[in-house]
N, CA, C and O atoms as CSV, one atom per row, in Angstrom:
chain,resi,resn,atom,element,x,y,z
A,1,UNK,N,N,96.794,144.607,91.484
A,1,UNK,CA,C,97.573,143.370,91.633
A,1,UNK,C,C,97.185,142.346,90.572
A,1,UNK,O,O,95.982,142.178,90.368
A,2,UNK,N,N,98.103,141.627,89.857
A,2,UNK,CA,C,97.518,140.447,88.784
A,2,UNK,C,C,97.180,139.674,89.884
A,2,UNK,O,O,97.243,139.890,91.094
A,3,UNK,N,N,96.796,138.697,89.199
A,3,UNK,CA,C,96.006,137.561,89.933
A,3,UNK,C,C,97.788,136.305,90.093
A,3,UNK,O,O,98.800,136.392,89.398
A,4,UNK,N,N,97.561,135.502,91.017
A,4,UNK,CA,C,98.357,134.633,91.062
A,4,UNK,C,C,98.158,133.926,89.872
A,4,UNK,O,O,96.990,133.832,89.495
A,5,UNK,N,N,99.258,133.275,89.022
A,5,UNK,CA,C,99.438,132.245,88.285
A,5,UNK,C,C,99.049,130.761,88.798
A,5,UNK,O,O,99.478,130.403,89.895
A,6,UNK,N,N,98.398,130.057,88.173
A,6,UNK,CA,C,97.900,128.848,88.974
A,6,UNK,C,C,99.301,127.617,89.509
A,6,UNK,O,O,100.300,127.453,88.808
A,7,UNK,N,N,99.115,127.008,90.611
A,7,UNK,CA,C,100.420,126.468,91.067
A,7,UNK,C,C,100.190,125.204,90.526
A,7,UNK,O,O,99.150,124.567,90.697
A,8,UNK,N,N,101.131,124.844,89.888
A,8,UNK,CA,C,101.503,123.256,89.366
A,8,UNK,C,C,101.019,122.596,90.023
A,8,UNK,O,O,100.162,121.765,89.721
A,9,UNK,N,N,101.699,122.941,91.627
A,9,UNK,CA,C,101.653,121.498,92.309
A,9,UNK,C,C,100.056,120.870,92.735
A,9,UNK,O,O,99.563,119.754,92.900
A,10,UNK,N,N,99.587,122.320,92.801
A,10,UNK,CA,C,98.081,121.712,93.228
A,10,UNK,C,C,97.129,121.868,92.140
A,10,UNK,O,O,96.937,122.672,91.228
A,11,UNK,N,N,96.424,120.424,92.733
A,11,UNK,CA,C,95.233,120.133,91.521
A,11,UNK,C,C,93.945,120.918,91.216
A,11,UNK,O,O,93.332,121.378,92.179
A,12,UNK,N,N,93.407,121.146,89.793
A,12,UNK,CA,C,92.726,121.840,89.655
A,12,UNK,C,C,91.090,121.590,89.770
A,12,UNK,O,O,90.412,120.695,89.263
A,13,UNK,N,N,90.741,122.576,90.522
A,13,UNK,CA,C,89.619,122.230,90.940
A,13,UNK,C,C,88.383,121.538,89.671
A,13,UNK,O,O,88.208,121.865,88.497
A,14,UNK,N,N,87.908,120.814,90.259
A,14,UNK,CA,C,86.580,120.774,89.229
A,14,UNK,C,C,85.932,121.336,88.841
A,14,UNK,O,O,85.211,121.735,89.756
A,15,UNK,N,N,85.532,121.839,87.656
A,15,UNK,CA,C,84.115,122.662,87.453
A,15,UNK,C,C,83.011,122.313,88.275
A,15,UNK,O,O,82.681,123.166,89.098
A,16,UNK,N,N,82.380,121.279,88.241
A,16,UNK,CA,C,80.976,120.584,88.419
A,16,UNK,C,C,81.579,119.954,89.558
A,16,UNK,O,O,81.364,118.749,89.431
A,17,UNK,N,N,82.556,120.284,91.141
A,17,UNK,CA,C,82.551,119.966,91.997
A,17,UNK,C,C,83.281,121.406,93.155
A,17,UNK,O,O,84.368,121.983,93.113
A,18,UNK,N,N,81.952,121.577,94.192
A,18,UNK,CA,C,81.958,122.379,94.858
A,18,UNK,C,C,83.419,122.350,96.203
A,18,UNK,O,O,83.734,121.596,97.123
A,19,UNK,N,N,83.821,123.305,95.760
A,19,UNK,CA,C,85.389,122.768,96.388
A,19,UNK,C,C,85.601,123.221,98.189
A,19,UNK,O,O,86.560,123.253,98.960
A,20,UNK,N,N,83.669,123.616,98.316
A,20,UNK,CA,C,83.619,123.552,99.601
A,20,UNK,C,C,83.576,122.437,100.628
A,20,UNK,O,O,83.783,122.396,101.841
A,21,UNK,N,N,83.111,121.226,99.378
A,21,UNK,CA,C,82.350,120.009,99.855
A,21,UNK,C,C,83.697,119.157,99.835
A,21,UNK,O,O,84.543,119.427,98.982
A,22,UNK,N,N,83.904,118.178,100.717
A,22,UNK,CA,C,84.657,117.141,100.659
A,22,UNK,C,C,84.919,116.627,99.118
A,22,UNK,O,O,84.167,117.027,98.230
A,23,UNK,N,N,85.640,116.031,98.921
A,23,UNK,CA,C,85.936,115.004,97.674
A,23,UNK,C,C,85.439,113.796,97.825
A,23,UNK,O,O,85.575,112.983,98.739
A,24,UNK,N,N,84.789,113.756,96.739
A,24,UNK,CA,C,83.846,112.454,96.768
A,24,UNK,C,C,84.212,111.129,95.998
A,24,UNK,O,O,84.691,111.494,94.924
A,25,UNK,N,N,84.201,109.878,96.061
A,25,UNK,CA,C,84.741,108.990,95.225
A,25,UNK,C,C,83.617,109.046,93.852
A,25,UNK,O,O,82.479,109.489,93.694
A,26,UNK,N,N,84.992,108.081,92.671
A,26,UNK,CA,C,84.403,109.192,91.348
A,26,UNK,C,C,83.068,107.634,91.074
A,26,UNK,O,O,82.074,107.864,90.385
A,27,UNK,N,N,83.216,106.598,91.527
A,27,UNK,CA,C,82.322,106.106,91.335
A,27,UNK,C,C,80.481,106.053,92.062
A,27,UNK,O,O,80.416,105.722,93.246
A,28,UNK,N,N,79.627,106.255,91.602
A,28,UNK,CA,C,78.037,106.869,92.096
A,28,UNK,C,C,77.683,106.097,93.486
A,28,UNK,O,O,78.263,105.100,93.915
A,29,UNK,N,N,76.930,106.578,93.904
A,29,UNK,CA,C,76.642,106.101,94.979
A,29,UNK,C,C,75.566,104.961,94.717
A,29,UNK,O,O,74.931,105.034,93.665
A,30,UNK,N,N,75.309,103.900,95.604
A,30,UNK,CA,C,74.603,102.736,95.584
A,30,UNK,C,C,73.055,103.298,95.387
A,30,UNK,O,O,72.280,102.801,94.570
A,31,UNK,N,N,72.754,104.294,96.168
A,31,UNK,CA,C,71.356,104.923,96.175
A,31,UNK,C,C,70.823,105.079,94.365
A,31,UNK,O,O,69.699,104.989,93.870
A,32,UNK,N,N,71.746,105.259,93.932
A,32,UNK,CA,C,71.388,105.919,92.361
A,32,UNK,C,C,71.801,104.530,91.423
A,32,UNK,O,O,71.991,104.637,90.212
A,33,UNK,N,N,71.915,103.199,92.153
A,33,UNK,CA,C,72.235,102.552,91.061
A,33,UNK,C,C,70.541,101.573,91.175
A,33,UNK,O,O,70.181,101.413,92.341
A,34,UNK,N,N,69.806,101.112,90.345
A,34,UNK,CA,C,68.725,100.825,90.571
A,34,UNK,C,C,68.979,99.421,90.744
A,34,UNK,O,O,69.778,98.684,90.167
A,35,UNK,N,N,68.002,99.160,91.802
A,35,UNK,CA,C,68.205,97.897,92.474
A,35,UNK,C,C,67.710,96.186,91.073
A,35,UNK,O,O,66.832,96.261,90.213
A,36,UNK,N,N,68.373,95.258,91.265
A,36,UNK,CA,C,68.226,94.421,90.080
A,36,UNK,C,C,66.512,93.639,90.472
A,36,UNK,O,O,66.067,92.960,89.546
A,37,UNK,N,N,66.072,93.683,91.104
A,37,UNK,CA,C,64.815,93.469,90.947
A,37,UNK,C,C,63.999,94.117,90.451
A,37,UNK,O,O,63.059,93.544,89.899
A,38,UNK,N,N,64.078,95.662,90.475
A,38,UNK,CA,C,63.759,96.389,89.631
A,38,UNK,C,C,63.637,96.707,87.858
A,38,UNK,O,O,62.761,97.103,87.089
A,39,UNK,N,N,64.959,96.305,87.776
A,39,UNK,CA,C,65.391,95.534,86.390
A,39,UNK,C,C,64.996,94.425,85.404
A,39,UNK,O,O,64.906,94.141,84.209
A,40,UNK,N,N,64.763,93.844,87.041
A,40,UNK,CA,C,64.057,92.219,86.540
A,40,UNK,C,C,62.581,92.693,86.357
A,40,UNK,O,O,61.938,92.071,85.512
A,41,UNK,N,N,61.882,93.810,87.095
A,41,UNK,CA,C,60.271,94.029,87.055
A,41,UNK,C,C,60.344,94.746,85.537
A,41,UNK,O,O,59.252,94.660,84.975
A,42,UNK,N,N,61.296,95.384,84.795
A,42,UNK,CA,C,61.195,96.198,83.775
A,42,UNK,C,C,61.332,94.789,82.504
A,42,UNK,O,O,60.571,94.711,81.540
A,43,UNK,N,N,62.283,93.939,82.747
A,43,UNK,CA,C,62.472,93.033,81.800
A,43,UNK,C,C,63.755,93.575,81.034
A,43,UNK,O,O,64.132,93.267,79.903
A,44,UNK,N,N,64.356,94.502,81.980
A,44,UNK,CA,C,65.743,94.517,81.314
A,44,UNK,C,C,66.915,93.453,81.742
A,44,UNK,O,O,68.095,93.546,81.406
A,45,UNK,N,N,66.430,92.585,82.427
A,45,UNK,CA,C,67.552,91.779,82.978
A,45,UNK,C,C,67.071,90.450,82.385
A,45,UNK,O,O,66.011,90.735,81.828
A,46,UNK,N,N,67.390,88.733,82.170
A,46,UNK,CA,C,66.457,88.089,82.507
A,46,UNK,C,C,67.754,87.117,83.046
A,46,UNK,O,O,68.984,87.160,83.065
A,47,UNK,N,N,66.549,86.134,83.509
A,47,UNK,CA,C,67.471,85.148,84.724
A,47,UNK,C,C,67.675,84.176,83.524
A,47,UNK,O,O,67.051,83.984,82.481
A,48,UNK,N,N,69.174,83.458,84.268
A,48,UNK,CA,C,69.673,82.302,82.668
A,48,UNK,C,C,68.539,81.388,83.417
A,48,UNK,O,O,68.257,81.536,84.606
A,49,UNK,N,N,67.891,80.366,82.502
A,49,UNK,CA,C,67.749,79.114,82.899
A,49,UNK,C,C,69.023,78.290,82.763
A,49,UNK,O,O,69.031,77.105,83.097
């Protein structure tokens, strides 16, 4: 049997997303964004005077 031709209508899966798992929103989660005090302890941020 060939393989089915892929259907237009439906979207193609992601590589680098497991199409067992729910769909996830494409923006990161809060956990992975580093908190700004943290930022401020590195001296990548600084406060305006």
């Amino acid at each position: 049997m060939r393989p089915e031709p892929p259907d237009p209508r439906r979207p193609v899966p992601h590589p680098d997303r497991d199409p067992s798992q729910p769909r996830r929103p494409v923006h990161r989660p809060l956990r992975d964004v580093p908190l700004p005090s943290a930022l401020y302890a590195q001296g990548a941020l600084r406060h305006c005077d």
